[in-house]
N, C-alpha and C positions, 0 to 999 in steps of 0.2 A: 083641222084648220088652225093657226097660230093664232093668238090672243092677246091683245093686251091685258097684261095682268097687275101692273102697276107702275109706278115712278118714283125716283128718289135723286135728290141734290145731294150730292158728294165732294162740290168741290164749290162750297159758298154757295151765295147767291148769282154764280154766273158758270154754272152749269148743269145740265141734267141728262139723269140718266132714262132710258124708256126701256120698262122689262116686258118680255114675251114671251107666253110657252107654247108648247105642243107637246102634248102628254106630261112626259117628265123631263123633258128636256126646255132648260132657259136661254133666253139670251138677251140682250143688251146692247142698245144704239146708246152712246154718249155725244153729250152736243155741251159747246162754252160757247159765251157769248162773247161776239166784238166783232163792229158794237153789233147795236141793240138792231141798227137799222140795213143789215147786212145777213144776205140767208146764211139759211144751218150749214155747218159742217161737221162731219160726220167725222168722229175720231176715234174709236174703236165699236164691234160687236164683236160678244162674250159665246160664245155655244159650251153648253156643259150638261150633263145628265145631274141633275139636282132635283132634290122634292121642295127646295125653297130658295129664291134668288141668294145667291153668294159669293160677293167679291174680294178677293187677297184674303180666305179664311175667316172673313169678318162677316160675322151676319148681318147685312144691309141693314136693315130694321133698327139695329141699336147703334150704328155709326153715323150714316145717314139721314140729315133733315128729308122727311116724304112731302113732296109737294106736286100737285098736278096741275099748276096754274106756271110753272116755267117755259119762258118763253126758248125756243128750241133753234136759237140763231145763235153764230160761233165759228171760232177757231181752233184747230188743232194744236195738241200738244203731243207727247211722247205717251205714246201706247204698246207695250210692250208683250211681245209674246208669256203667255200665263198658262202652265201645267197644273197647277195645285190645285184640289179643291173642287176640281170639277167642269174649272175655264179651260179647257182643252185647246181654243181657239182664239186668238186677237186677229183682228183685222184693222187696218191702218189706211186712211184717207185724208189728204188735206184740200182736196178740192170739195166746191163750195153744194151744198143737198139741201135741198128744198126740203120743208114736212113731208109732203107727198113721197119724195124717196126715202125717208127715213122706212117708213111702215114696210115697204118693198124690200131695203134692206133688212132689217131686221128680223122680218118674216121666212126671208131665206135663209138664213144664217138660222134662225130657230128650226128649220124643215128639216136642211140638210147639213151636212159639210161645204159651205156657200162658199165659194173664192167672189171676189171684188173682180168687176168687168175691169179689161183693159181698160176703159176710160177713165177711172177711178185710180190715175196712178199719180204718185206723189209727188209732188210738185218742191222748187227751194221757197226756203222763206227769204222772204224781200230782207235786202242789204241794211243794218242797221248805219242808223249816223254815227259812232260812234262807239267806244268798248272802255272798262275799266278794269284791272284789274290786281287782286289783293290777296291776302294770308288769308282773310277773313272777311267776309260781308254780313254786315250786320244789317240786317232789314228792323226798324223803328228804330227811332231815336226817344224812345223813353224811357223810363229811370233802369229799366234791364237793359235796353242798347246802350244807354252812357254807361253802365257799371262795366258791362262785356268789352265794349270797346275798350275802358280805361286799361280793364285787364289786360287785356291782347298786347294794347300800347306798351303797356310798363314792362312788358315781356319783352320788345324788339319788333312785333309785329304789325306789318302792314294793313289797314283797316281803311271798307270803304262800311260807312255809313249813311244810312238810306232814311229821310224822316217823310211823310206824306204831308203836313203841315209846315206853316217857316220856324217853329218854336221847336225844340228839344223837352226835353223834361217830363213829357207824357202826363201824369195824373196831376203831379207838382202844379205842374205849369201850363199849358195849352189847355185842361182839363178845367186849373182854378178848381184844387181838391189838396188841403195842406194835409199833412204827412197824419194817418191812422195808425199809431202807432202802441205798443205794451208798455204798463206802465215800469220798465224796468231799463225803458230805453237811453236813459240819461250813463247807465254801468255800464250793461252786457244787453246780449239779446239781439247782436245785429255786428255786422261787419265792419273792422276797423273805419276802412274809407266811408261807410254809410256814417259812420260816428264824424268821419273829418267834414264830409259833406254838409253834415249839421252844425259842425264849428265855423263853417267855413261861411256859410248863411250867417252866422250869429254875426262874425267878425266883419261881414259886410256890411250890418247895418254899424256898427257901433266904429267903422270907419267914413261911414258917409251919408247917415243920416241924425240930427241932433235928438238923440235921446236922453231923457234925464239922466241926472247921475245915479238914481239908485240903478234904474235899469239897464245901465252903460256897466254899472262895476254887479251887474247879476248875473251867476256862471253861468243859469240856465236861461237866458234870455229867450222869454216869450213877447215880443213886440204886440201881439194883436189881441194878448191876454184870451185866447180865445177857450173855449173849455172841452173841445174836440180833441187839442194835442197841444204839447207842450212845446211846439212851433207851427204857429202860423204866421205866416210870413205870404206879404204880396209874390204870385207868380214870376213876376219881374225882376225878384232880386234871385230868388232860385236858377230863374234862366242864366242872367249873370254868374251868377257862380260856376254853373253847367258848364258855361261856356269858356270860361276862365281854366277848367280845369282840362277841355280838350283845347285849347289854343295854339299850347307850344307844341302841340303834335300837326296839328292846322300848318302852323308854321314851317316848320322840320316837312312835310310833306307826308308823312310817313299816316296823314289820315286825311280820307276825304269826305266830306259832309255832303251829302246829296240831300238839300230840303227841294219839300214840294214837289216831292217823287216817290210814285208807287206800285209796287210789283207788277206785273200784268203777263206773264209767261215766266216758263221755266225749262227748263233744255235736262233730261232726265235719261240716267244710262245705268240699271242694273241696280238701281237703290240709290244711286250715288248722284246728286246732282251738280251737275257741270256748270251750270250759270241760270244766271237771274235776270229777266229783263224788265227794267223801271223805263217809267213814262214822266217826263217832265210837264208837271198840271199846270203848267203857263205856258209854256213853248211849243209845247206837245212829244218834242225831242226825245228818244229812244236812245236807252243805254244798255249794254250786253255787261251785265256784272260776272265775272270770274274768279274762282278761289277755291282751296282746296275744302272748305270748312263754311256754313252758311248757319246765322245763329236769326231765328224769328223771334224779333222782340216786339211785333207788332200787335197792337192793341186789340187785333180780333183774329188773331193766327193768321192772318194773308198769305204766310208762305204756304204755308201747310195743304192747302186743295192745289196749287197750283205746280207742288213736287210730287204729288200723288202721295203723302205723307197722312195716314189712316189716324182719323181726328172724330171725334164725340161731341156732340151740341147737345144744349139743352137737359133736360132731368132724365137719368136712369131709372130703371126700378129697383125696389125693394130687393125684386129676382133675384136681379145682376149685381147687385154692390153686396148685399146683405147688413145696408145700413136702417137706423133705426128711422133716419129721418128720412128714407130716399120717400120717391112716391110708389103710389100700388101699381098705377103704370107706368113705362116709359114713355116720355115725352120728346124729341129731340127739338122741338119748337115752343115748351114753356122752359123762359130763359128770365133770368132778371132783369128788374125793371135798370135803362139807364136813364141818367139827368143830364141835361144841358145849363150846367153852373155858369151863377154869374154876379158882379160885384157893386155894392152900392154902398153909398156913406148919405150922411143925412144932414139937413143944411135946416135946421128949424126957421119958419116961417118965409121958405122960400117956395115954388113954387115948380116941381118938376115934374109931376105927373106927363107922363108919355102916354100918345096917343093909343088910343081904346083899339086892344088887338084883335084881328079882323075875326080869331075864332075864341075871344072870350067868353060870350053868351054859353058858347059847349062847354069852354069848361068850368063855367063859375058854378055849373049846375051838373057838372059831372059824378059821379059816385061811383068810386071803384065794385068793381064784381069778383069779388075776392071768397075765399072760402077759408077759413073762417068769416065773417064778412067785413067789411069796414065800417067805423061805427058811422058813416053819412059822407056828404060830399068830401071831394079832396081838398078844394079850397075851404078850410076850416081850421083855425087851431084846436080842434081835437082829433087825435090820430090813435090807431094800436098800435100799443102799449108794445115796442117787439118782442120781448119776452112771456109776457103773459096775453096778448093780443086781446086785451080789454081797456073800450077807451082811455086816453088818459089827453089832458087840458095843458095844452102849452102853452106860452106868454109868449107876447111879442112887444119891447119898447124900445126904440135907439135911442131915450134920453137918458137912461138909468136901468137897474138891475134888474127891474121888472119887479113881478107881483111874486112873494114869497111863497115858497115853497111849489114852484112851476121851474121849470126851465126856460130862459131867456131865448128864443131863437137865434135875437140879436146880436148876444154873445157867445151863442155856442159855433161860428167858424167865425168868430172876428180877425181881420189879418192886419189891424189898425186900430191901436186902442188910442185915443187923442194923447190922454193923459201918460202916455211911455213915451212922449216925445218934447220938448220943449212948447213952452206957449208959443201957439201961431204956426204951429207946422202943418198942422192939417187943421180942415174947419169943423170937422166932427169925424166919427169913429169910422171903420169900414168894414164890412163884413161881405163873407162868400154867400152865398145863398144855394144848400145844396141839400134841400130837407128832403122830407118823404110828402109835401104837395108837392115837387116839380120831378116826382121821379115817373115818368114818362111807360104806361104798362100796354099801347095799345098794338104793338109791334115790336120785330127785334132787328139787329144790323147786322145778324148771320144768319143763314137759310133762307132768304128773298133776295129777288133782282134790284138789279143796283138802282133801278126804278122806285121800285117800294122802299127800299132803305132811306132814299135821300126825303122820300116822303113823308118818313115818321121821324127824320131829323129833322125837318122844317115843322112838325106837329109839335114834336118837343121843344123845340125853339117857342111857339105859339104858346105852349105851358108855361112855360118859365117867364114868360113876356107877363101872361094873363095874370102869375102869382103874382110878378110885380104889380101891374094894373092895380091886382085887389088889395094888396098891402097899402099903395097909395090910397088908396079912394075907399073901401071898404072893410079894413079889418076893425073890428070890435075893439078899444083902447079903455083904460081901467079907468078914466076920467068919464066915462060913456058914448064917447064921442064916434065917429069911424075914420079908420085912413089916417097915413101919416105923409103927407103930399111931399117933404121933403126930402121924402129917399130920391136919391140922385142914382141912376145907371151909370156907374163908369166903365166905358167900355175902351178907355184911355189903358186899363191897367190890365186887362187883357187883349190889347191890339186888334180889336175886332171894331168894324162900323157899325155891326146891329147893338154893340153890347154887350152878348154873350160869351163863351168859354169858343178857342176855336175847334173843339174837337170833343165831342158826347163824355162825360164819365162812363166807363164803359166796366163793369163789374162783371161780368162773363163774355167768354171767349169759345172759338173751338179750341178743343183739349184734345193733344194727342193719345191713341191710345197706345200707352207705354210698356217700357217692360216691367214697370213696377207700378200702381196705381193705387194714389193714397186716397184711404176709405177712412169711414168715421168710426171703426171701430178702429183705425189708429189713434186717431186724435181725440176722436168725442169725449166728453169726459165718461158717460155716464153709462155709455155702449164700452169703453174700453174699464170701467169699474167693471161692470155686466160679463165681461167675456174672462176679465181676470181675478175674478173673486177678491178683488181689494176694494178698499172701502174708500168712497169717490173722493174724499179730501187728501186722501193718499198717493192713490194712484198716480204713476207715471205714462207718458204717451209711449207708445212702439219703441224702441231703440233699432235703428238700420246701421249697419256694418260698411253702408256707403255715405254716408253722410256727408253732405258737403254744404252744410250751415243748418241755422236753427231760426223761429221764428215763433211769432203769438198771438193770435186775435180770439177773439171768442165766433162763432160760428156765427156769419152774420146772412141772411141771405134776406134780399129785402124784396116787396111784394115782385111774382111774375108777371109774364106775357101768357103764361096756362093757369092764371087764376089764382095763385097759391097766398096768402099773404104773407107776414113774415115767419122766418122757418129762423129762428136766432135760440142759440144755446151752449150752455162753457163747455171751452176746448181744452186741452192741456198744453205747455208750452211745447212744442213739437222742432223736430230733426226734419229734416228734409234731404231725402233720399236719391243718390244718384241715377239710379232706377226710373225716376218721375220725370229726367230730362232727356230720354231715350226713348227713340221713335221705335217701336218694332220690327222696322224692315228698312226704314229708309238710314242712310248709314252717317252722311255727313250735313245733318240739319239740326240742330240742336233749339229747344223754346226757353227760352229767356222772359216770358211775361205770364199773363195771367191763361196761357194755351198749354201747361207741363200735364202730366199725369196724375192729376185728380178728379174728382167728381162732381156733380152738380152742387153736393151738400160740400166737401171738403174745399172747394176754390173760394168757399167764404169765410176760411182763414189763412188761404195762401198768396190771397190777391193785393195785399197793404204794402206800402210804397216800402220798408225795411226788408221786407220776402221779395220782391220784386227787384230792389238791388243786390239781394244778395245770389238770387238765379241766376240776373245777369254777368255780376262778378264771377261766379263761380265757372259758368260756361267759356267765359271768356276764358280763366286760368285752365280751363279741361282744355281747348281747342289750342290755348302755345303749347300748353306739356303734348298734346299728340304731334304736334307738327314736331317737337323736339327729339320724342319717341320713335316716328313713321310708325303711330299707330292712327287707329279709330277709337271715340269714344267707347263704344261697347266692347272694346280691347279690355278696356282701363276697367270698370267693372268687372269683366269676365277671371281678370291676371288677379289675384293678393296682391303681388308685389308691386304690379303696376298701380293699383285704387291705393295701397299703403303710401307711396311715391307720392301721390297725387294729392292725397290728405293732408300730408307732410309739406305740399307748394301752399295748401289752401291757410295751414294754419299759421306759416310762416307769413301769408300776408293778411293776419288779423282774423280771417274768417271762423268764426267759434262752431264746432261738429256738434257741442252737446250743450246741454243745459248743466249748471252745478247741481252736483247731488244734493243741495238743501233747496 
């Protein structure tokens, strides 16, 4: 008699799969939701002779988030007949199956060789309002869809670009997270146009806001003196610039900005995806996007489950990667923690404390469960230390530097230093708020229903509200007093009514799994001393023969959602590999954000806004040279001549392949 023997989510939080055996033989009812409140549909069953569920060659288990709480309501996508591996069989339905026929289906399809009753025959899908169509569709508009796009553009190419929020700029800006950057960013270490982008910031303010004169005539102008990077700068002026710099393609026609729209199907033929369908979040309006090339720059891979495009969540093992830091198991649901950042300046002896948030009593008394552990509550200035993960004491003053030898909170993402602007421009300093009390660990916003997702975004919203609360009203102050009542929420400077950022910091993604997939014995320092008998102050990272830019953060991975706290340790400046932007099977999707081919430990140095633009750039320059060519990405790899060609577009527009040999 056939079994349920398990479940696993493959394509996000809005769909799942149901496995079933008999004997040795599996199979597999998939169901996507939409919506929530509309029965299942039944989109393909798998029959295969296997001793363990197996889909596209990929062991479920390490690709797939497992969950057995998805709710089984949905719409059909492209299900395509499957030979390899043991799927012997697809079946195809787009009319609408109850749970109760799932079990029925699936069961027969596990018995025998099952055909679909006549009634079960496919139906059209309803008439869209409307269609677009381009060279290139870039799904997000964050600092990898503007770099992609810019590229495409400066090539000749036609570009529709898709943001889910009204803001462009992604981490920059919607996010309210200024640029984490290597200290060698001011030379080298990042892509021309990444470098113009930063002049281009600079030049804005010292055109249209009154800055002193030392700081008007400083090359390296840092407006908000902050000690996180060597610009922070308000969200606001970033966007402007963003926006400035896609304009005259706005204009010219030749780019279309879709804000406030977000994927929701995909039209999928042999590997090769035909179009994209985005939903407008205000009108509700349906668009059919078309093109030969689609690049995902979205902030938590959205393309990627919805072109059936074979993606990784969450922590690997040890096993699988053979990194030093992975874990002992795989987890594809402990994910790192995000924050919900947000901006405040300080008005002494005014009076702005915001009303007492509805779940602050949880969390003023909260305590992470962390392993190592946490040294006590989250709301506290003592936090681990992330290198050594033993407490350490941080300050907090917005009138002055703080208490010597601590770290200022205040100062460390200030994006408003008063004193860099003329008397009377602002009425005190302004800072982002994006520490490790508001980073948010009790959920994640890939592998759950879009139910549960919006849920731990309004929880982390609740966090970052309650920091503030405690900041006003109760933080410890070196005079003895508590609270600093005149931190002001502006939520003026990130366009939002609550406040806050309009879109989570988002630090992990699903990750494609690629044809090349960067591991820490590339990058680690001390895994890549270990493997190559050089001595760690020596050592250099991997060198790859496809390299299409370079990048540097040290291994940052900050506490999870499976318990872990911080996992932080030096990296080496590293290359970034054309390999790590290539899907394994799917042929015209390229990832442009923090969703390439790395791992749970490696994407905590490939995630910072300079590696981010430079993905994007790079993908963009792959996807004109193929259209130039009538090739495919995994052409350009596969040919010498072709990747030599390619390297040769990338470095002629500034993009650097290596590090200097010193």
């Amino acid at each position: 008699m056939p079994q349920l023997v398990g479940t696993s989510r493959h394509s996000g939080f809005d769909q799942q799969t149901l496995w079933f055996r008999t004997g040795r033989t599996y199979a597999a009812a998939r169901w996507r939701q939409w919506p929530a409140a509309t029965p299942g549909i039944l989109v393909a069953c798998f029959g295969g002779k296997r001793a363990s569920p197996i889909l596209g060659g990929v062991d479920s288990g390490s690709v797939f988030n497992c969950s057995s709480s998805a709710e089984p309501s949905v719409r059909r996508r492209i299900a395509s007949r499957r030979t390899r591996r043991g799927l012997d069989r697809t079946f195809t339905s787009e009319v609408p199956v109850h749970r109760r026929d799932l079990l029925r289906v699936a069961l027969g399809a596990a018995s025998a060789s099952w055909l679909l009753p006549g009634r079960l025959r496919a139906r059209q899908d309803r008439v869209l309002s409307g269609g677009e169509s381009g060279d290139i569709v870039v799904v997000g508009g964050g600092l990898g869809g503007c770099a992609a796009a810019l590229a495409a553009l400066e090539a000749g190419l036609r570009v529709i670009l898709t943001e889910p929020t009204d803001w462009i700029g992604g981490q920059l800006t919607q996010q309210a997270v200024p640029p984490d950057e290597h200290r060698w960013i001011e030379s080298h270490g990042a892509t021309a146009t990444y470098r113009q982008l930063r002049a281009a910031i600079r030049d804005y303010y010292r055109r249209h806001y009154p800055l002193t004169d030392a700081q008007r005539a400083a090359t390296a102008l840092n407006p908000g003196l902050g000690s996180v990077s060597r610009l922070c700068v308000e969200p606001r002026v970033a966007l402007a610039v963003l926006e400035a710099l896609l304009a005259p393609y706005r204009s010219g026609g030749r780019l279309t900005v879709l804000l406030e729209h977000e994927p929701i199907a995909a039209d999928v033929e042999r590997h090769r995806v035909r179009g994209v369908r985005v939903r407008n979040q205000v009108s509700g309006r349906e668009l059919d996007l078309s093109a030969p090339f689609f690049v995902d720059a979205s902030e938590l891979g959205d393309l990627l489950p919805l072109t059936g495009t074979e993606f990784v969540t969450g922590a690997e093992s040890r096993e699988q990667t053979g990194e030093l830091h992975a874990a002992e198991r795989a987890d594809p649901a402990n994910q790192q923690a995000f924050t919900v950042c947000f901006a405040v300046d300080h008005l002494p002896g005014r009076n702005s404390i915001i009303d007492r948030p509805s779940e602050y009593d949880y969390w003023r008394a909260f305590v992470p469960r962390l392993e190592p552990p946490w040294p006590g509550r989250l709301l506290d200035l003592t936090y681990s230390h992330p290198a050594t993960l033993t407490p350490r004491l941080l300050g907090f003053d917005p009138t002055g530097d703080g208490p010597a030898g601590r770290l200022n909170l205040w100062i460390y993402r200030r994006i408003a230093a008063r004193d860099s602007f003329r008397e009377g421009t602002y009425d005190g300093d302004i800072s982002l708020i994006n520490w490790p009390q508001n980073d948010y660990l009790l959920g994640n916003l890939v592998g759950v229903s879009a139910t549960e997702r919006e849920r731990h975004i309004a929880r982390a919203k609740q966090l970052s509200l309650s920091l503030l609360y405690w900041l006003q009203t109760e933080v410890p102050r070196e005079d003895g007093g508590t609270g600093w009542p005149g931190l002001r929420l502006r939520g003026d400077l990130v366009a939002t009514d609550d406040g806050l950022a309009k879109f989570p910091y988002v630090r992990e993604a699903r990750r494609i799994v690629a044809l090349y997939t960067v591991r820490e014995r590339d990058c680690g320092r001390d895994q890549r001393a270990l493997e190559t008998g050089e001595d760690p102050q020596a050592v250099r990272a991997a060198e790859y023969p496809d390299s299409i830019g370079v990048g540097s953060y040290h291994i940052d991975l900050h506490p999870s959602s499976g318990g872990n706290n911080y996992i932080d340790f030096p990296s080496l400046p590293f290359q970034i590999p054309l390999g790590a932007l290539l899907p394994r099977h799917t042929r015209n999707v390229i990832p442009a954000c923090k969703n390439i081919g790395t791992t749970h430990v490696t994407n905590g140095c490939y995630r910072l806004h300079p590696v981010e633009w430079n993905l994007g750039e790079s993908a963009g320059a792959l996807l004109a040279f193929c259209l130039q060519r009538h090739c495919d990405p995994h052409d350009v790899r596969a040919d010498a001549g072709l990747l030599a060609e390619y390297q040769r577009t990338l470095v002629a527009r500034g993009v650097e392949l290596a590090w200097p040999a010193s």
